[in-house]
PyMOL commands that place a pseudoatom at each C-alpha (Angstrom):
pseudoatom trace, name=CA, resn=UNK, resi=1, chain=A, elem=C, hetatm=0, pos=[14.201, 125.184, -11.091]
pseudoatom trace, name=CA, resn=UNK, resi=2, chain=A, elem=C, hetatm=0, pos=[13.119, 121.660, -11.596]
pseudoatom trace, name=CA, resn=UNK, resi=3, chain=A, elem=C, hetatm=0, pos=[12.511, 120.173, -14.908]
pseudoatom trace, name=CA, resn=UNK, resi=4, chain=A, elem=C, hetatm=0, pos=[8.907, 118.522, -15.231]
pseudoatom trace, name=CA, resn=UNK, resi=5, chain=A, elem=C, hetatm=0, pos=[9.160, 114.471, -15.664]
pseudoatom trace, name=CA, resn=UNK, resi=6, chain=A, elem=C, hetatm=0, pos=[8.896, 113.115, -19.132]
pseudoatom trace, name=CA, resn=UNK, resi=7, chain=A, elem=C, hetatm=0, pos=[6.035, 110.643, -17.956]
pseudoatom trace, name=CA, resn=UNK, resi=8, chain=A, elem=C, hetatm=0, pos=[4.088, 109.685, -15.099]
pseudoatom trace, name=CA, resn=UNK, resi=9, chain=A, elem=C, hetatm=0, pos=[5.972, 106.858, -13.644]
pseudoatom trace, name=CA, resn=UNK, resi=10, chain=A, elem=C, hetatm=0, pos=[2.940, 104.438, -12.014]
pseudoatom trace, name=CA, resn=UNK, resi=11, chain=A, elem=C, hetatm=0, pos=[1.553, 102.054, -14.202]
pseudoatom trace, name=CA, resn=UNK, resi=12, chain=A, elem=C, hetatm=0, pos=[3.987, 101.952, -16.581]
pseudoatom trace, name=CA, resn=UNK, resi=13, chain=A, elem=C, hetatm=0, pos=[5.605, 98.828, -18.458]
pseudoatom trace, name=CA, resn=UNK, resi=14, chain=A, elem=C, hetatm=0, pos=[9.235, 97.874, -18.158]
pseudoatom trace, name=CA, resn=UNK, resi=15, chain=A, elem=C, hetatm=0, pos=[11.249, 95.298, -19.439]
pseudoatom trace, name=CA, resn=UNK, resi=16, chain=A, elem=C, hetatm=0, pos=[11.378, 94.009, -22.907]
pseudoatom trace, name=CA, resn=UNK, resi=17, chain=A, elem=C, hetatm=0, pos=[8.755, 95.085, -25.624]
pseudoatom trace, name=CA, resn=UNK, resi=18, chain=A, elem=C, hetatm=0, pos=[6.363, 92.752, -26.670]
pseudoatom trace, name=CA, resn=UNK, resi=19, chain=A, elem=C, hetatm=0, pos=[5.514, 92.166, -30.576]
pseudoatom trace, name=CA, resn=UNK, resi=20, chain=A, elem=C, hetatm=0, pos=[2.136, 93.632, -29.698]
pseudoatom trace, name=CA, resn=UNK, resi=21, chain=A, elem=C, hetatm=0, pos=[3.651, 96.759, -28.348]
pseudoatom trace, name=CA, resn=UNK, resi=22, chain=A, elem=C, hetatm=0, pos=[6.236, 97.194, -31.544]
pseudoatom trace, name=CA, resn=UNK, resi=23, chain=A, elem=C, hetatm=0, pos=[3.007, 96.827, -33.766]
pseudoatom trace, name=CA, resn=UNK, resi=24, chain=A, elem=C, hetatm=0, pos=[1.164, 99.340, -32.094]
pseudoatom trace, name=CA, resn=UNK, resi=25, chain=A, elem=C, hetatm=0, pos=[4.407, 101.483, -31.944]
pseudoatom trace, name=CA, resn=UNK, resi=26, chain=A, elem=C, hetatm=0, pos=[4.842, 100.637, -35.820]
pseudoatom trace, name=CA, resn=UNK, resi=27, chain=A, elem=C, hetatm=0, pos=[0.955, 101.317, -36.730]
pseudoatom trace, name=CA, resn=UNK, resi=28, chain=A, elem=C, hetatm=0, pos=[0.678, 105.146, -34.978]
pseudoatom trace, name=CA, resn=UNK, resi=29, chain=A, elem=C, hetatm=0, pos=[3.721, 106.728, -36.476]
pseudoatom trace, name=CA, resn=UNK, resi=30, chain=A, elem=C, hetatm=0, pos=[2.878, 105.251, -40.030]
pseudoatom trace, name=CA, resn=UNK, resi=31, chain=A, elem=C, hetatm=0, pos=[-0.240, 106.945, -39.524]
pseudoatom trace, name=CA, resn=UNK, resi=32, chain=A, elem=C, hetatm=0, pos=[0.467, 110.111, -37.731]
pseudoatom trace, name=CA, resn=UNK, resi=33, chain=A, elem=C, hetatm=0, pos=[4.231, 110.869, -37.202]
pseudoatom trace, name=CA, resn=UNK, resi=34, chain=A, elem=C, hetatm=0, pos=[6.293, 111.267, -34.357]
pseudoatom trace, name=CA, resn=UNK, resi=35, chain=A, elem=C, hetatm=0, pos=[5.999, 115.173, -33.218]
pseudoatom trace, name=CA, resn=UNK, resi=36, chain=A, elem=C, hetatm=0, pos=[5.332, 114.990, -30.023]
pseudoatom trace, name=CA, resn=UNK, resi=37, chain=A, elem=C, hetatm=0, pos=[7.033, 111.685, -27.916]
pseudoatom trace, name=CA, resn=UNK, resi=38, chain=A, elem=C, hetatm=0, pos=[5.569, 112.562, -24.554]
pseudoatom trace, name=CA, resn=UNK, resi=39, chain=A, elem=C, hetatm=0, pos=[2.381, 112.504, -25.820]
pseudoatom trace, name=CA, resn=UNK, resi=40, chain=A, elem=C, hetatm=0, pos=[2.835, 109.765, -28.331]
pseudoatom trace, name=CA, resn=UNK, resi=41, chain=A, elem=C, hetatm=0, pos=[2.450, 106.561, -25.648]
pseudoatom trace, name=CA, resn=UNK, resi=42, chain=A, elem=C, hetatm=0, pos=[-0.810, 107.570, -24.273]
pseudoatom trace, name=CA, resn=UNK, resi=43, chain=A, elem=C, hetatm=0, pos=[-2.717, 108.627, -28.289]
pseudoatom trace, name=CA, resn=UNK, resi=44, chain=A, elem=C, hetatm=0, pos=[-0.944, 105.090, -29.488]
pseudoatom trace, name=CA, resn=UNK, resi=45, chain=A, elem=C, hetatm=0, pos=[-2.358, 103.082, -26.391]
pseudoatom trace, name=CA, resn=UNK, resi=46, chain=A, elem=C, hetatm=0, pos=[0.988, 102.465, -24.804]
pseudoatom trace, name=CA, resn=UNK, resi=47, chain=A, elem=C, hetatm=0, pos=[1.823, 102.119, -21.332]
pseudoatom trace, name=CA, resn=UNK, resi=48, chain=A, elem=C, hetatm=0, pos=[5.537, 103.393, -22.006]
pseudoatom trace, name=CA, resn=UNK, resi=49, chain=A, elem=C, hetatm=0, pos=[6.919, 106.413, -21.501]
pseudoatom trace, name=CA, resn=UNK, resi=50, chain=A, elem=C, hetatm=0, pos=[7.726, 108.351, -24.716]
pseudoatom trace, name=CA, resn=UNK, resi=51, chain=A, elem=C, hetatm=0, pos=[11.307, 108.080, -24.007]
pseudoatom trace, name=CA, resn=UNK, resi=52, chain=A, elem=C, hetatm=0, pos=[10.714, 104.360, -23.931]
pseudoatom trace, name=CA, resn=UNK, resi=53, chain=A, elem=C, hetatm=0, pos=[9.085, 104.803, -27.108]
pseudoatom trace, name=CA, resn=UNK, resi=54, chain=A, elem=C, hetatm=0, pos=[11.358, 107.225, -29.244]
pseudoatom trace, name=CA, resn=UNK, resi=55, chain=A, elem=C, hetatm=0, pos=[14.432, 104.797, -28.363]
pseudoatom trace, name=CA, resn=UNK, resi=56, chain=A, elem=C, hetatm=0, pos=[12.720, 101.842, -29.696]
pseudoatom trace, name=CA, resn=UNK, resi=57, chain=A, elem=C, hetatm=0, pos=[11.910, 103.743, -32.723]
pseudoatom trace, name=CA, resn=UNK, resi=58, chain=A, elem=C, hetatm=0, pos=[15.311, 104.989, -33.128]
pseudoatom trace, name=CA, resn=UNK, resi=59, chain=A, elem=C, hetatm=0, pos=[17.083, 101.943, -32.424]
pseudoatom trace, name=CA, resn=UNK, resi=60, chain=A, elem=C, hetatm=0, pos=[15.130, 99.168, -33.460]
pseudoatom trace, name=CA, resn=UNK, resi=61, chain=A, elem=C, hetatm=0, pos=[11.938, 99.844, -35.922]
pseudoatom trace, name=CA, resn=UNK, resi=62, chain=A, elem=C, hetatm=0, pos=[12.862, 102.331, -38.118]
pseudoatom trace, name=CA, resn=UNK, resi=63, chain=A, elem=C, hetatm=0, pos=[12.112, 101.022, -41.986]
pseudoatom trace, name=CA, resn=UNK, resi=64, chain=A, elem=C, hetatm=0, pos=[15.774, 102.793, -42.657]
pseudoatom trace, name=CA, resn=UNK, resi=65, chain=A, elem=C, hetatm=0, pos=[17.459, 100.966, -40.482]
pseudoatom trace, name=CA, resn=UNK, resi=66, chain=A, elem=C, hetatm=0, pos=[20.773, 98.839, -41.848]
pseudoatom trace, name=CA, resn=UNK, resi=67, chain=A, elem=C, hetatm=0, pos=[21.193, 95.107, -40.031]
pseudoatom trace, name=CA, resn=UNK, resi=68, chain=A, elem=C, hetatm=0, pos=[23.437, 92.486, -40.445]
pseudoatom trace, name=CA, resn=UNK, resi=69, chain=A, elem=C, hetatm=0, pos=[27.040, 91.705, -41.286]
pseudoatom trace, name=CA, resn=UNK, resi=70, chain=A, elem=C, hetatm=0, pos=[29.577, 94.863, -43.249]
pseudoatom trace, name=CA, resn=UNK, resi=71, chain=A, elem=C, hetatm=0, pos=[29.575, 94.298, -46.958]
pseudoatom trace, name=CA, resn=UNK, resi=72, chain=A, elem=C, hetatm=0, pos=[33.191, 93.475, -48.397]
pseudoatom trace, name=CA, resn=UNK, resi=73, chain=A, elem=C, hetatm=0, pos=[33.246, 97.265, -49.665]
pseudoatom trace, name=CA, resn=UNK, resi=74, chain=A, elem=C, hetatm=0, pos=[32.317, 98.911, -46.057]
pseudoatom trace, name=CA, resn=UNK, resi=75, chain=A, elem=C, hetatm=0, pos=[34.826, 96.637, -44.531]
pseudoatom trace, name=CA, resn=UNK, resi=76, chain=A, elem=C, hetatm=0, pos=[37.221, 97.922, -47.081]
pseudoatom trace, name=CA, resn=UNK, resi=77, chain=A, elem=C, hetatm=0, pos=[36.548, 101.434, -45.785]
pseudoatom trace, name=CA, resn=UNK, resi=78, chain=A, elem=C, hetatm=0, pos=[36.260, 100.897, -42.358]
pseudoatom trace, name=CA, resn=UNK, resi=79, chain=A, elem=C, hetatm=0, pos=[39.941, 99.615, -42.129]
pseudoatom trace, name=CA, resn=UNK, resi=80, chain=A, elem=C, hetatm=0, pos=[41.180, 102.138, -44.965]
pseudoatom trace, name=CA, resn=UNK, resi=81, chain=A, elem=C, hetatm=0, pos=[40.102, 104.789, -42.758]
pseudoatom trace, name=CA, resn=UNK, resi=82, chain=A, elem=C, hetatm=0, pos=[41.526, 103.279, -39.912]
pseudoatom trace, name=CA, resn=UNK, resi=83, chain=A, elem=C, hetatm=0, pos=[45.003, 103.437, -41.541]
pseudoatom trace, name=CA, resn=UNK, resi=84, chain=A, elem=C, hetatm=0, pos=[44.516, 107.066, -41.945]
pseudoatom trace, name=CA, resn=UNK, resi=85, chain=A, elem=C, hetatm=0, pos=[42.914, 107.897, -39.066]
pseudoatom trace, name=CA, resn=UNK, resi=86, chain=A, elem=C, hetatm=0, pos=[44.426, 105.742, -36.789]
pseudoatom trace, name=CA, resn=UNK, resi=87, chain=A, elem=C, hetatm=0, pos=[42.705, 105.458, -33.114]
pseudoatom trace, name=CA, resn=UNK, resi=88, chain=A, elem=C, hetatm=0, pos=[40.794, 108.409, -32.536]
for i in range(1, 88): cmd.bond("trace and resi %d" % i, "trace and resi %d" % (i + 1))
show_as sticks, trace
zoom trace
């Protein structure tokens, strides 16, 4: 048994996202959510794969995301735990 593929493959962009694309991306989930990712290019006006599309979410444009540098305190526990926890 074969598994069906998550996206037609012709037409579609690769490469790096485009700050058109990310607003787009942005725009549709504020508005409607993210239920359904293989449908989700194609009802925001993508041409990415949903894949494509739920790892940029994931990994880039979600408002809960955390960027930049450790704060003193998470550094603190970072190597604390280290100690106790050692190389795991």
């Amino acid at each position: 048994m074969v598994r069906a593929p998550c996206c037609e493959k012709m037409g579609l962009k690769k490469g790096p996202w485009t700050l058109e694309e990310d607003r787009l991306l942005v725009s549709y989930i504020e508005k409607h959510g993210h239920d359904n990712w293989r449908a989700l290019p194609k009802q925001a006006g993508l041409l990415r794969c949903g894949k494509s599309c739920r790892l940029r979410w994931t990994n880039y444009l979600r408002p809960d995301i955390k960027r930049g540098n450790f704060t003193k305190e998470e550094e603190d526990t970072i190597i604390k735990l280290h100690e106790v926890l050692g190389n795991k």
